[in-house]
N, C-alpha and C positions, 0 to 999 in steps of 0.2 A: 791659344793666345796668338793671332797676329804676329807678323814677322815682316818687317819693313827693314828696305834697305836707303841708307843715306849717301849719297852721293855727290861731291862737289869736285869744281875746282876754283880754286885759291889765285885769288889775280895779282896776290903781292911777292913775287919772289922775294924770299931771304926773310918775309915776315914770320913772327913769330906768335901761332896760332895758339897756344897750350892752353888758353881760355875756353875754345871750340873742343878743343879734345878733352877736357876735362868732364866739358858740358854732357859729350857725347857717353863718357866714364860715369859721369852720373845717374845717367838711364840707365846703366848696363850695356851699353853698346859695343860690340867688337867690333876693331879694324879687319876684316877679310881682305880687303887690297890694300891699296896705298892712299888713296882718296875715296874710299867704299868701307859703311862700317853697318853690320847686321845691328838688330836689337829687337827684341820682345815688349810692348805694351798693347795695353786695354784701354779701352774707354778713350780715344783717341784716334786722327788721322793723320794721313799725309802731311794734310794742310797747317794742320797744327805743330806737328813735326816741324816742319820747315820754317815756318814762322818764331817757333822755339829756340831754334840756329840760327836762326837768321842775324836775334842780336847779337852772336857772337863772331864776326864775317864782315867784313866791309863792304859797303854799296856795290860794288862792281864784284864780288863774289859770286858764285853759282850752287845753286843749291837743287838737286832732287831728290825726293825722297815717294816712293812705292811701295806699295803691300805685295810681297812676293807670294806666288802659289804656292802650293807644296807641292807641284813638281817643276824645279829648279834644278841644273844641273851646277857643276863645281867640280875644278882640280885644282891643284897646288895654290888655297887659299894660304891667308898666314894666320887663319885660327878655324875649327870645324865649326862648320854652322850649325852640325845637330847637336851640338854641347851648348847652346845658343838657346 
């Protein structure tokens, strides 16, 4: 299964995203950094990915999201990616 990482950042200080992270909670997605969250689907891309987030994000938000290889390195994430 596919392994894609989400990545943004957030152009509103002090707002209050919990809509976005939930969204991201509903795929399965883990926070690995602070604005970086891993997740596993099928039958889907990037594009669609981001388009998915997107409604949750205001117009001047930033959004990437990429299909990671399987050889990615990592240290001192704040969740294991191979439990992912």
């Amino acid at each position: 299964m596919p392994l894609y990482l989400v990545s943004y950042d957030l152009m509103a200080p002090g707002k209050d995203y919990k809509d976005l992270w939930a969204a991201l909670r509903a795929v399965n997605a883990v926070r690995v950094l602070e604005s970086e969250w891993f997740l596993r689907r099928v039958n889907t891309s990037p594009l669609n990915l981001a388009n998915h987030f997107l409604q949750y994000m205001d117009q001047n938000d930033k959004i990437l999201v990429t299909e990671v290889p399987d050889n990615y390195a990592y240290k001192n994430l704040l969740a294991d990616p191979t439990k992912i």
